[in-house]
N, C-alpha and C positions, 0 to 999 in steps of 0.2 A: 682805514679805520681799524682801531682795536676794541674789543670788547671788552667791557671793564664789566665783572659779574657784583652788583652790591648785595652782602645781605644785612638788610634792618630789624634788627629784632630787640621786644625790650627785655628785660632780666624778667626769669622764669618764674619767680613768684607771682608777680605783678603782669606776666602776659593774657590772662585771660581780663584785665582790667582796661589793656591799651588796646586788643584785639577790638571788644565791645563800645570803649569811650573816645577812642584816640585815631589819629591818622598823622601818619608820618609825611614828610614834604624832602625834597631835597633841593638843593639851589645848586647850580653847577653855573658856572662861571657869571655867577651876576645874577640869572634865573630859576625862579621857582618854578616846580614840578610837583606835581600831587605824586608818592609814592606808593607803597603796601607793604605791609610786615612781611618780612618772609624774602625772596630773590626775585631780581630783578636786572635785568642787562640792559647797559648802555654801551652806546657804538660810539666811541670818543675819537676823536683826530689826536696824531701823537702831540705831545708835548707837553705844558704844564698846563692845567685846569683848577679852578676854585671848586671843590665840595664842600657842602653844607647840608649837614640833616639835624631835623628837628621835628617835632608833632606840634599837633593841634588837637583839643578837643573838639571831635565831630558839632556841635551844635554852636563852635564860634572859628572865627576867620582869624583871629589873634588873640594873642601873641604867639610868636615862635618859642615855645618852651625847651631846654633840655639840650640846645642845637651847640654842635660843635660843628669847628670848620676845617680843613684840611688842603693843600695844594699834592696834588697828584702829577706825579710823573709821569705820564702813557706810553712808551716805547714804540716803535712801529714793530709790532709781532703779530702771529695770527692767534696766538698761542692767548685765553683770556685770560685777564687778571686777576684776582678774587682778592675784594674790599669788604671788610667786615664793619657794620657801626652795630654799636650793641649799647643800646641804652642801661645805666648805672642804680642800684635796685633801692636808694635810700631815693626819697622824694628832696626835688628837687636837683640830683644828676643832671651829669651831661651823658652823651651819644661818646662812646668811646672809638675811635676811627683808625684800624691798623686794616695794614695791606703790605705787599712789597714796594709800593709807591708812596704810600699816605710816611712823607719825612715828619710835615711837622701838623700837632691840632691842637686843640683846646676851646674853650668857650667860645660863640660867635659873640657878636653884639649885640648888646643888653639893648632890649626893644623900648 
């Protein structure tokens, strides 16, 4: 297993808004995940993996807002990988997803 380290954070003006109103998810190959602003490690098997993060307003279960998606490369290393998504500061952004793995992303699918 490799450790992939994510950090989800959104844009700094707007963090004390998503801290309080929002919660982030991430979908990793098919599944959703309740996630937290800030870092978090997943234990991946090497090879290619779906990522997808997106929020939710704490007082509703849908829609996935903001969610971009990304296929991740995982190597078999010990050494972990660090994946940044960083949400975009005008309303209505995406989750912006670089890493040494994350090749390609952009918008998930419109719910």
């Amino acid at each position: 297993m490799t450790t992939v380290l994510l950090s989800i954070r959104p844009a700094l003006p707007a963090a004390w808004f998503h801290h309080l109103l929002t919660r982030p998810f991430i979908e990793l190959d098919g599944t959703e995940h309740p996630a937290k602003w800030g870092e978090q490690s997943l234990d991946l098997a090497p090879g290619t993996h779906r990522l997808g993060v997106c929020f939710r307003y704490r007082v509703r279960s849908s829609p996935r807002l903001a969610e971009s998606v990304t296929q991740l490369t995982v190597p078999d290393t010990p050494t972990p990988i660090p994946v940044r998504a960083r949400l975009g500061l005008p309303n209505g952004s995406h989750f912006h997803i670089d890493g040494p793995s994350a090749p390609t992303q952009g918008p998930g699918p419109t719910p």
